[in-house]
TORMARTI-629760 format. One line per 10 residues: number of its first residue (from 1); for each residue x, y, z of N, C-alpha, C. Coordinates in Angstrom, 2 decimals, decimal comma. Example, Ala and Ser with C-alpha at 12.3 -4.5 7.8 and 13.67 -1.06 7.14 Angstrom:
residues 2
1) 13,19/-5,69/7,80/12,30/-4,50/7,80/13,20/-3,30/7,80 | 12,85/-2,25/7,08/13,67/-1,06/7,14/12,90/0,03/7,87;
END
This chain:
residues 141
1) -5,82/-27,88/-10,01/-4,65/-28,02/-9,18/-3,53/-27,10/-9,66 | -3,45/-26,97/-11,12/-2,48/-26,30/-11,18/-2,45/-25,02/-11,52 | -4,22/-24,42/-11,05/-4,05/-22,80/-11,23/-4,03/-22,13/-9,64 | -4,36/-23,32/-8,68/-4,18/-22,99/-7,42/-2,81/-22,98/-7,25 | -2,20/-23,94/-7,54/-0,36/-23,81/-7,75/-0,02/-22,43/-7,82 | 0,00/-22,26/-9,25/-0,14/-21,11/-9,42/-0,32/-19,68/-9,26 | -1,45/-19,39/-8,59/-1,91/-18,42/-7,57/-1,27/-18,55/-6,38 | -0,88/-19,46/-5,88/0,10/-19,71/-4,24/1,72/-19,02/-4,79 | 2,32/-19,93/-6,13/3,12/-18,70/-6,51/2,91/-17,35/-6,80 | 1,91/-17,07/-7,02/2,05/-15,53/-7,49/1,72/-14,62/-6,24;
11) 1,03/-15,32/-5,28/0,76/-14,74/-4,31/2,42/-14,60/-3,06 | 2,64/-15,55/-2,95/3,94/-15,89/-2,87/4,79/-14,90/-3,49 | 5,14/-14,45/-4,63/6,23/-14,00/-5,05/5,64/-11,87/-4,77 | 4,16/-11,91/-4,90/3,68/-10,56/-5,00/3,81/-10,07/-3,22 | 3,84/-11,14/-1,64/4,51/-10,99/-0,81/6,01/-10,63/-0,17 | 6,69/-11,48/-1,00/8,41/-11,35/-1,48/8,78/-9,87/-1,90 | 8,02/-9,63/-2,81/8,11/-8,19/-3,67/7,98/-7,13/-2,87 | 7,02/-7,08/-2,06/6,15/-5,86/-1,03/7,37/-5,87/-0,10 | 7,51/-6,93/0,78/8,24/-6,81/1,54/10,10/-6,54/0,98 | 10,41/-6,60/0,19/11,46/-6,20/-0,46/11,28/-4,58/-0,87;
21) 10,39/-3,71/-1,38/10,09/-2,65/-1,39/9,75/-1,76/-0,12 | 9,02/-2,81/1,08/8,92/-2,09/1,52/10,30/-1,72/3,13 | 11,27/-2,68/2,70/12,85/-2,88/3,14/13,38/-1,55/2,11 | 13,69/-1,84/1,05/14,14/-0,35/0,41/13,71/0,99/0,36 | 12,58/1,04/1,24/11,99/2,23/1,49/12,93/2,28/2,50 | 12,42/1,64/3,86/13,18/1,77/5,11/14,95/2,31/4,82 | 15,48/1,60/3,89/16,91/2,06/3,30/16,90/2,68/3,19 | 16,18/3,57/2,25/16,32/4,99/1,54/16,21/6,12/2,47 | 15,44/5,83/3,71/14,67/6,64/4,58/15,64/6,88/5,62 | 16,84/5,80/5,61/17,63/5,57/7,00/17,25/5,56/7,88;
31) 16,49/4,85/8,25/15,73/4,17/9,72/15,48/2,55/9,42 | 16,62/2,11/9,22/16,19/0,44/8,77/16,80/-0,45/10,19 | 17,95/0,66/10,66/18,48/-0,16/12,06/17,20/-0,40/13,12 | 17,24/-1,87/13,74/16,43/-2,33/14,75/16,29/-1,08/15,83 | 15,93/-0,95/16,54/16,02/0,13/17,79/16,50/-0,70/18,83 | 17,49/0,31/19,42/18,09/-0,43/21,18/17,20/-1,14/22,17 | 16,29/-0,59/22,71/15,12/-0,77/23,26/13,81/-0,64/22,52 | 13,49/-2,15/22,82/12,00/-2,28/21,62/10,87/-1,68/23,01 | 9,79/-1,08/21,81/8,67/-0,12/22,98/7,69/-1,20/22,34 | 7,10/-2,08/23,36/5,91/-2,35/23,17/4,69/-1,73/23,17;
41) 3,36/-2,29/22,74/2,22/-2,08/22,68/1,72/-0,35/21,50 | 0,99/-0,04/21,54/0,23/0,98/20,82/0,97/2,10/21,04 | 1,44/2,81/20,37/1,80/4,24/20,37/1,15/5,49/19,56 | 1,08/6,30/19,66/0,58/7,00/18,59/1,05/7,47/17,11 | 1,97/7,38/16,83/2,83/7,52/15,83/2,45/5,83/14,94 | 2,43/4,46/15,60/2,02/3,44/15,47/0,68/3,59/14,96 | 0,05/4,31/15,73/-1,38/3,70/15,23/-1,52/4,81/13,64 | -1,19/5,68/13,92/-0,54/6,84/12,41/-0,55/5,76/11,72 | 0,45/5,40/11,21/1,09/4,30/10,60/0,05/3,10/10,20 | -0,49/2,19/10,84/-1,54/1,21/11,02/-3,01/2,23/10,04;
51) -3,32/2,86/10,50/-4,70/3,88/9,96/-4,30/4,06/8,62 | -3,25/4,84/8,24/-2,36/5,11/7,05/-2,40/3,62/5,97 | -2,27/2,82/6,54/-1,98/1,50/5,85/-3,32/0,47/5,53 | -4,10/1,17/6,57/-5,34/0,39/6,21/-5,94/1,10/4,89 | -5,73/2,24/5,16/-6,21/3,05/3,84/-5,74/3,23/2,97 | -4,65/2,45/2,74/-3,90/1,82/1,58/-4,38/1,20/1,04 | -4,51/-0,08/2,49/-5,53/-1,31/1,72/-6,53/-1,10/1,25 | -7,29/-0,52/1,37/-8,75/-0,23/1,23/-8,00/0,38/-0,39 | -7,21/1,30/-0,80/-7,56/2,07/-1,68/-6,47/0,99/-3,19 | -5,65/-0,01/-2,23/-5,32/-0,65/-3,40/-6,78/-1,58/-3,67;
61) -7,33/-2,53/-2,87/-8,38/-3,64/-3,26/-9,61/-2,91/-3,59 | -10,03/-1,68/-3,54/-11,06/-0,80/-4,78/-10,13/-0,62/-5,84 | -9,31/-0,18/-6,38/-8,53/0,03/-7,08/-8,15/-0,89/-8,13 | -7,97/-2,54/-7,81/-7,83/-3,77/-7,63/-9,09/-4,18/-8,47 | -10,06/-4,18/-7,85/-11,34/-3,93/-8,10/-11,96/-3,76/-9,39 | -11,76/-2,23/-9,22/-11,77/-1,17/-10,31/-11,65/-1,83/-11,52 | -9,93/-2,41/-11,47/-9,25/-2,42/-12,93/-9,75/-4,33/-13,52 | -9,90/-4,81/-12,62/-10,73/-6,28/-13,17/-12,19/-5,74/-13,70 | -13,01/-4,57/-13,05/-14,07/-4,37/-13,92/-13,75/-3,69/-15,07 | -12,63/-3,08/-15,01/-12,63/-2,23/-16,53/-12,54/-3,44/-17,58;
71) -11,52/-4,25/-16,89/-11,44/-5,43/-17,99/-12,30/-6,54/-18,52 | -13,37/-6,33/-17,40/-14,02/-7,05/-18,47/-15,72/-6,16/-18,90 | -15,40/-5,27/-19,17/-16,19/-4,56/-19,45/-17,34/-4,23/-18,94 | -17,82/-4,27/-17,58/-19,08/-4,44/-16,87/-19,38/-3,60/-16,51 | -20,60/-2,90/-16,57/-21,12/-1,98/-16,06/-20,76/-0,22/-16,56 | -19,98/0,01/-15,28/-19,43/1,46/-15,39/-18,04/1,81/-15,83 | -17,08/0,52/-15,68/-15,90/0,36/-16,35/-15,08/0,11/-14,68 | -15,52/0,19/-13,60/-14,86/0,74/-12,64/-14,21/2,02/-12,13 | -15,21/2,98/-13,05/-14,73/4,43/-12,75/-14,67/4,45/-11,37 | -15,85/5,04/-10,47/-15,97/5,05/-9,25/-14,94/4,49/-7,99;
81) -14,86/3,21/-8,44/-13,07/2,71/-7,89/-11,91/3,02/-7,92 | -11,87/3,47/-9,57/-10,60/3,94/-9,61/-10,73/5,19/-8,98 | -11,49/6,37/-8,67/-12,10/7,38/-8,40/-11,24/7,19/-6,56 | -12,33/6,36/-6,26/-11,62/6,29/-4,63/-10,28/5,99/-4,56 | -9,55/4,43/-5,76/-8,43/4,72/-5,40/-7,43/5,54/-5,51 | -7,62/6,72/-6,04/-6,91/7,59/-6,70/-7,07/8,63/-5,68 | -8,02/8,61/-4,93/-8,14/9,21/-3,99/-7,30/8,73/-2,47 | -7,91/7,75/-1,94/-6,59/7,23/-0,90/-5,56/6,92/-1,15 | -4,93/6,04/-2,50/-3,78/6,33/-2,68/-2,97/6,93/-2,46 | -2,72/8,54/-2,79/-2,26/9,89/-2,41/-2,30/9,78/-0,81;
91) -3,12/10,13/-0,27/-3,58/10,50/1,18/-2,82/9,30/2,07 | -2,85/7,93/1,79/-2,48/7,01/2,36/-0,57/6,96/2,28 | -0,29/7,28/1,07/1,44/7,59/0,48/1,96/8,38/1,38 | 0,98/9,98/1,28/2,19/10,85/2,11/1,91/10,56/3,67 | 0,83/10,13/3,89/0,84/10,03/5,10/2,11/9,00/6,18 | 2,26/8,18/5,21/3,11/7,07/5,36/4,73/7,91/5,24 | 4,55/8,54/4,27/5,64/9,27/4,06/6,00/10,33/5,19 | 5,12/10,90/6,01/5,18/11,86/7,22/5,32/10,59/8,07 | 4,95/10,03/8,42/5,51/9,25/9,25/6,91/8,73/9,59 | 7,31/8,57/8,33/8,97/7,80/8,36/9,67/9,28/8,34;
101) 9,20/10,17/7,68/10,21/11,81/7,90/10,22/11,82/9,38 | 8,89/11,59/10,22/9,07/12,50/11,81/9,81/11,35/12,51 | 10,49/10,17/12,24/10,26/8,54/12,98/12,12/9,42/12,95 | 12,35/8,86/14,30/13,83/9,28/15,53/14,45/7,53/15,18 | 14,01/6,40/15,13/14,43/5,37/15,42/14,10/4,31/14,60 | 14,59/3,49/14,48/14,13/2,27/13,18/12,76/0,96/14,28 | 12,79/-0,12/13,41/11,71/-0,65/13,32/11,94/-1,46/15,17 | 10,78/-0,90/15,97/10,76/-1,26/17,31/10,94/-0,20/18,01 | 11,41/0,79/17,65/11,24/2,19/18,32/10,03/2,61/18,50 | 8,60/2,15/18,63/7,42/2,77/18,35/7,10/4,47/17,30;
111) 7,85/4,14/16,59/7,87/5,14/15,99/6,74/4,83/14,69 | 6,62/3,38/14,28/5,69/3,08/13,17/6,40/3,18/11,68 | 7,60/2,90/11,63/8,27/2,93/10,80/7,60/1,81/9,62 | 7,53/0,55/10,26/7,36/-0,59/9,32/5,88/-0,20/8,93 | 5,14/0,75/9,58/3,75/0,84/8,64/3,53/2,18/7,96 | 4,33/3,02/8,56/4,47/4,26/7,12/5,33/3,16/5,90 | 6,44/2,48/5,93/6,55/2,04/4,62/5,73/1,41/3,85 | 4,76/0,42/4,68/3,86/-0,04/4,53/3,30/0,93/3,99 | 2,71/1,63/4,47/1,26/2,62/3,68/1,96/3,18/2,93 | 3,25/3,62/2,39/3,63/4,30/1,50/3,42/3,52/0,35;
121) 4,15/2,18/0,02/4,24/1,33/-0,91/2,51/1,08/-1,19 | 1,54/0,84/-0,34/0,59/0,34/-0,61/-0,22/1,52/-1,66 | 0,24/2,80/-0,84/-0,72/4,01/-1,34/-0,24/3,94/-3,07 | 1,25/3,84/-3,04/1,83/3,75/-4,07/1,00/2,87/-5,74 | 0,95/1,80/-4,98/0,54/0,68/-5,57/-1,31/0,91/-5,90 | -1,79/1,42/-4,98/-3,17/1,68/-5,03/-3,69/2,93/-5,94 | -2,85/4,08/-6,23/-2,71/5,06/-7,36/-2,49/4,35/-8,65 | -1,52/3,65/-8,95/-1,20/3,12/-9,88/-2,56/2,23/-10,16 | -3,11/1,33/-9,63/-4,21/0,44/-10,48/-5,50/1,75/-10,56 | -5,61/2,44/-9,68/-7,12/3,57/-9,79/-6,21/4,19/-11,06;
131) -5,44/4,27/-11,12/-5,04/5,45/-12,86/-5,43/4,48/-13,85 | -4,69/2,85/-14,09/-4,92/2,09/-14,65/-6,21/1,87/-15,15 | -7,52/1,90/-14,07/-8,75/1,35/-14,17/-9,08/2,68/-14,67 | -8,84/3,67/-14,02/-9,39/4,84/-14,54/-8,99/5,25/-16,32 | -8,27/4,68/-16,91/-7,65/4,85/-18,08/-8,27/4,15/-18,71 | -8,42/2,69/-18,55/-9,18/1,92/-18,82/-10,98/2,10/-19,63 | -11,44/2,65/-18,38/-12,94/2,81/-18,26/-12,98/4,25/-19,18 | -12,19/5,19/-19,39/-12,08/6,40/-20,56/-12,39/5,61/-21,87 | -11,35/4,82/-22,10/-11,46/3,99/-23,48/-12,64/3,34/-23,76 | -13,17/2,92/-22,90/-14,31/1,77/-23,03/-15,70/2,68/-23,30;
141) -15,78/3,68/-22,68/-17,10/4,30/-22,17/-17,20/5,38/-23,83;
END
């Protein structure tokens, strides 16, 4: 009971965090104002953004991955993971990052603002554990 506790906080507070980073991106970027007229449905700049972010995800949870196998010593160390995440990481960052440079309007403009920050922070985050694991699995091997 009380490592599920636990995990609901940390999961909890590691949500809080993202979304607080990924608000100070939007700051930094100056596109944090709502847009006048919200554009519904799919845009292309949107789906940019969305694609960008999935391959975030993907490259933080290999990454993620990665660095729980380095730690406990199994196998290959999680090279190969860290390998990919080190690879989308990058690719997933700037892409996210071209997105919020070309974006005219803040979040509801179909411009895809909230998922280039998204994929920026994620790509961010997904480099950092593939270096980690990858640092890791050097030492071990």
């Amino acid at each position: 009971m009380k490592r599920t506790l636990g995990l609901s906080f940390a999961a909890l507070a590691a949500v809080a965090l993202f979304a607080g980073l990924v608000h100070a991106v939007l700051v930094a970027t100056g596109v944090s104002e709502p847009a006048a007229t919200t554009v519904y449905g799919p845009t292309s700049r949107r789906l940019w953004a969305t694609t960008s972010g999935a391959l975030a995800l993907v490259g933080v949870l290999v990454g993620g991955l990665a660095l729980v196998r380095s730690v406990r010593r199994l196998g290959h160390g999680g090279r190969r993971g860290a390998i990919v995440a080190l690879v989308t990481g990058p690719i997933a960052a700037v892409n996210g990052g071209l997105v919020l440079a070309l974006a005219t309007g803040g979040p509801g403009s179909g411009n895809g603002v909230v998922g280039g920050a998204g994929a920026l922070v994620l790509g961010l985050i997904g480099m950092t554990f593939g270096g980690l694991a990858l640092r890791r699995s050097r030492r071990i091997a």
